[in-house]
N, C-alpha and C positions, 0 to 999 in steps of 0.2 A: 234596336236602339231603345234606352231607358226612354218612355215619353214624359213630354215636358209637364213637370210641375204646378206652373202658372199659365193661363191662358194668354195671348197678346193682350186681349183687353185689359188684363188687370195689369200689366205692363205700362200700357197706354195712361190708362186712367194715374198710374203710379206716377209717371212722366210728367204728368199735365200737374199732380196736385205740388210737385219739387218746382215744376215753374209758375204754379199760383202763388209758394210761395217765398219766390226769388232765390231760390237755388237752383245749381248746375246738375243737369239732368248727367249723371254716373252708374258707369254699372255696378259698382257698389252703394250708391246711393240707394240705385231703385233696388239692389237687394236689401238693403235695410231699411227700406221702406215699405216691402212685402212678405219679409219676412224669412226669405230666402230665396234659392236660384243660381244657375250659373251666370256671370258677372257678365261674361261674353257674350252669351246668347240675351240676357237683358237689353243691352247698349244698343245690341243690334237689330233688335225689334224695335225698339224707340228710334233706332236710326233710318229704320226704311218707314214706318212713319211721319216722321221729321218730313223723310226725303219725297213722299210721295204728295205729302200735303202741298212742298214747296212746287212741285210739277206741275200739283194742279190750280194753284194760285198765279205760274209763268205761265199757263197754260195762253199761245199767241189767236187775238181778236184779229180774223179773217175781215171782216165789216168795219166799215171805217165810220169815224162817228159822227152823231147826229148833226152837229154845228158845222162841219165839213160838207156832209150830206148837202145841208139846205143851203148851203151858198154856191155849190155846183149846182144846184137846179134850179140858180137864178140865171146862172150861166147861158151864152150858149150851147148847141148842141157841140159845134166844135172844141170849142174852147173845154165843155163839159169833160167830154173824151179823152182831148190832149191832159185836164188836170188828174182826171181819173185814173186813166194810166198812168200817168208820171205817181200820183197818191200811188195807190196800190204798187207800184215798182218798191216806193222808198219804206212803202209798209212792208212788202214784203222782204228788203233788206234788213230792216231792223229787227224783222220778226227772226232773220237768219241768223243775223249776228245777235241777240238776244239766245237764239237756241244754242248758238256756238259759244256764248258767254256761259249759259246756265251747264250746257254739254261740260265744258272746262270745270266750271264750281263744282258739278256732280261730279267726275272725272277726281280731282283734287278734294274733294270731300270723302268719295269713296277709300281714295288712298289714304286718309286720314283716318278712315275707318278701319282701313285694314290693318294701320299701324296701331290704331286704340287696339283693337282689338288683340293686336298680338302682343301688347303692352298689357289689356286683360288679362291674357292666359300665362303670361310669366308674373304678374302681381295674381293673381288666383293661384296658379301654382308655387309660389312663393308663402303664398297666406295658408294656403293646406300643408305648403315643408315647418311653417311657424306653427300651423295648428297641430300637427305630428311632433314635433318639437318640446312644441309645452304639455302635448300629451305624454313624450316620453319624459319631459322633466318633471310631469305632475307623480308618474309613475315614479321616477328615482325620489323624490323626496319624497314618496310613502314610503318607498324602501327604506328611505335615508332614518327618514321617521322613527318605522319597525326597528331599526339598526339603532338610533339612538335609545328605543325602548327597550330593545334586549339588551343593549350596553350598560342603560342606567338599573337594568335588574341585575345585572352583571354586574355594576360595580355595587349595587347594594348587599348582593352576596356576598360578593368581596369583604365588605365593610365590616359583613358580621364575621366572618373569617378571621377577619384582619384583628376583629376585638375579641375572640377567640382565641386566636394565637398570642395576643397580647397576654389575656390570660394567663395563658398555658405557659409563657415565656414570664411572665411572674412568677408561678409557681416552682417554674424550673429553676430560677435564678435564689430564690428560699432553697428548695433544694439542694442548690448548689451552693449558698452561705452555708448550711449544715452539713456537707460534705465537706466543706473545705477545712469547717470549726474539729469535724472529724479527723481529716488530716493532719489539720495543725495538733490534736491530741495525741494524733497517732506517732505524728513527728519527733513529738516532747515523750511519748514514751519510748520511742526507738532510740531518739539520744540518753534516755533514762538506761535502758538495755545495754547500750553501748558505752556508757558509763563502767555501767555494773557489769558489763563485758570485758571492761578494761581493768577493774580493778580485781575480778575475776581472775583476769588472766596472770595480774600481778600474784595475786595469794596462789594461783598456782606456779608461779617460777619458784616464789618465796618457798614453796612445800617441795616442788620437785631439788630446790639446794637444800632443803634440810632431809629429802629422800638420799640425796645421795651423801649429803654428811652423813644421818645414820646406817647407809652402805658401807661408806668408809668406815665408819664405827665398828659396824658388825664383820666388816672383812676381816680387820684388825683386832678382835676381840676373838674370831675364825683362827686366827693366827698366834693369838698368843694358847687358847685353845690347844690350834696343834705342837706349839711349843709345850706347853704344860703335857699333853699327850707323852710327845718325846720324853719327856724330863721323868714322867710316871712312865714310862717303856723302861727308863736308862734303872730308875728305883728300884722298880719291880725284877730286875737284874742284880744291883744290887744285892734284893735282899733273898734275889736266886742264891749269889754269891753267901752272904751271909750264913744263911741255910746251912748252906755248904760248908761253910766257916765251923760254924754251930754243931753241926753233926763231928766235924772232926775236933772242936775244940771240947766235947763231949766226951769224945775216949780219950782225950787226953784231958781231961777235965783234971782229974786227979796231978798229970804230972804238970800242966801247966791254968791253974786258979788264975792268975793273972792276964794271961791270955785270954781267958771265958771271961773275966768279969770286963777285959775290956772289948772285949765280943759282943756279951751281953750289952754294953753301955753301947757300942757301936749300931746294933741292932735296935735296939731302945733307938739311938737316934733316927736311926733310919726309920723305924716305924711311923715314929712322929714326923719324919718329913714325908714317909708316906701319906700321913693321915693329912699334914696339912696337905700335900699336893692334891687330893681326893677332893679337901673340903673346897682346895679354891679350882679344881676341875666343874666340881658341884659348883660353886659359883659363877664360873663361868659357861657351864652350861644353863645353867639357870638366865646368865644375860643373854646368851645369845636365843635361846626361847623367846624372853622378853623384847629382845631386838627385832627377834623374825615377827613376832604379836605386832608390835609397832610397824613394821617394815610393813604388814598384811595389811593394819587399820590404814597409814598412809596410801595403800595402793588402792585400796576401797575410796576414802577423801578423793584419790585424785580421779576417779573413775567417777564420783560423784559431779566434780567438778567440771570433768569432762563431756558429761552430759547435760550439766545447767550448761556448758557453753555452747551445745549443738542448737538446746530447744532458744536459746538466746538469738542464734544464725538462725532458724529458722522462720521465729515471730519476726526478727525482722525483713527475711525475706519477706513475708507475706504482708507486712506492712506497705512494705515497698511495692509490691505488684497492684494491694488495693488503692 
């Protein structure tokens, strides 16, 4: 067993200075009047001194008293006896029922005690679950404390964070006005492209009908060509013929003059439509060179065009994707 703390006397003396000065002697009293202790064990040493002071204050007077005394020993001897005895009977009655009265108070004071006391020990144990209590709540609100201090570091981190990202969300949003001023340039030249993609396309329908007018041209110019051809085949027979004509109007030159000269004239003409047929074969091979030169250059133009229209599909793909 822990031993006690406090002595009885300081107990005592603790008890006595609570009723000097008219306070109720408690077991919490007297521990906060000495500074400490268990409440129970306090009460209860004050309560067997209490108890034993009163014992020996009811302590019952055997001897009966002097004013008593000297008027039986004025008495007679008999009379002395009879009142003596009869005194000492009723003394000793009273001293009995006096013991059996103090017996009862003790009796019911004890039980009183035993109920303070166990009324001590659930308010003692009551007061260490409250002192456990506010030790663990003094504990949680350090915690709570710490928690509030790494929260408000935390939200101060936050804060610079937060006006960081603002920043950076500034910057981003510039950014993105000149991205977008980009787009919109990018936009107005793609419709620019698409413009001049259309009118593009136009000057090439425009070139590809006058490609194939000048096909038609040149098929038909191919054609009178091979007509003139034929017609210089048919001549050149002719003037097979003629020849022949010629050789034979030759030996007979002599018997028919008339015949040659109109041989000769015949021939004369044929040559001359020989020569023109030649010159306008020359002519018309000369257009169709010229045709196929033009037909060449149109195919070049249109090949040209052909490729401004890819690299036009193509920026604006790439417009589009950025």
């Amino acid at each position: 067993m822990r031993p006690a703390e406090f002595e009885d006397e300081q107990i005592i003396e603790a008890g006595k200075r609570l009723l000097s000065e008219g306070r109720r002697v408690t077991g919490f009293a007297l521990r906060k009047e000495i500074g400490g202790g268990n409440p129970s064990r306090l009460v209860r040493v004050w309560e067997e001194f209490r108890q034993s002071q009163e014992v020996v204050e009811s302590q019952p007077v055997q001897d009966l008293p002097v004013e008593v005394e000297e008027a039986l020993t004025e008495m007679t001897d008999s009379f002395l006896d009879q009142v003596r005895s009869l005194a000492l009977n009723l003394n000793n009655r009273a001293v009995k029922t006096a013991e059996r009265r103090v017996a009862d108070v003790m009796k019911s004071a004890k039980e009183q005690q035993e109920s303070a006391e166990a009324e001590l020990i659930d308010a003692a144990t009551a007061v260490d679950e409250l002192e456990s209590q506010a030790r663990a709540l003094q504990d949680e609100l350090d915690q709570t404390k710490r928690a509030l201090n790494t929260a408000n570091e935390e939200n101060k981190t936050l804060g610079n964070r937060l006006v960081s990202l603002e920043k950076e969300l500034a910057i981003a949003d510039q950014k993105l006005s000149k991205e977008q001023e980009k787009t919109k340039d990018l936009k107005d030249e793609v419709a620019g492209l698409k413009n001049a993609n259309k009118s593009l396309e136009g000057d090439k329908f425009d070139l590809r009908e006058q490609r194939d007018g000048w096909k038609a041209s040149a098929e038909s110019r191919e054609q009178e060509v091979s007509d003139v051809k034929n017609e210089l085949s048919e001549a050149q027979g002719q003037v097979k013929e003629l020849e022949a004509q010629k050789k034979a109007s030759e030996a007979l030159a002599e018997e028919r003059k008339v015949d040659r000269e109109s041989a000769r004239a015949a021939q004369k003409d044929a040559e001359t439509k020989v020569t023109q047929l030649e010159t306008k074969l020359a002519t018309s091979q000369s257009q169709n060179e010229e045709l196929k030169a033009d037909i060449k250059q149109l195919k070049k133009q249109l090949e040209e065009l052909q490729k401004q229209g890819q690299e036009t599909s193509t920026g604006r793909e790439k417009g589009g994707k950025s």
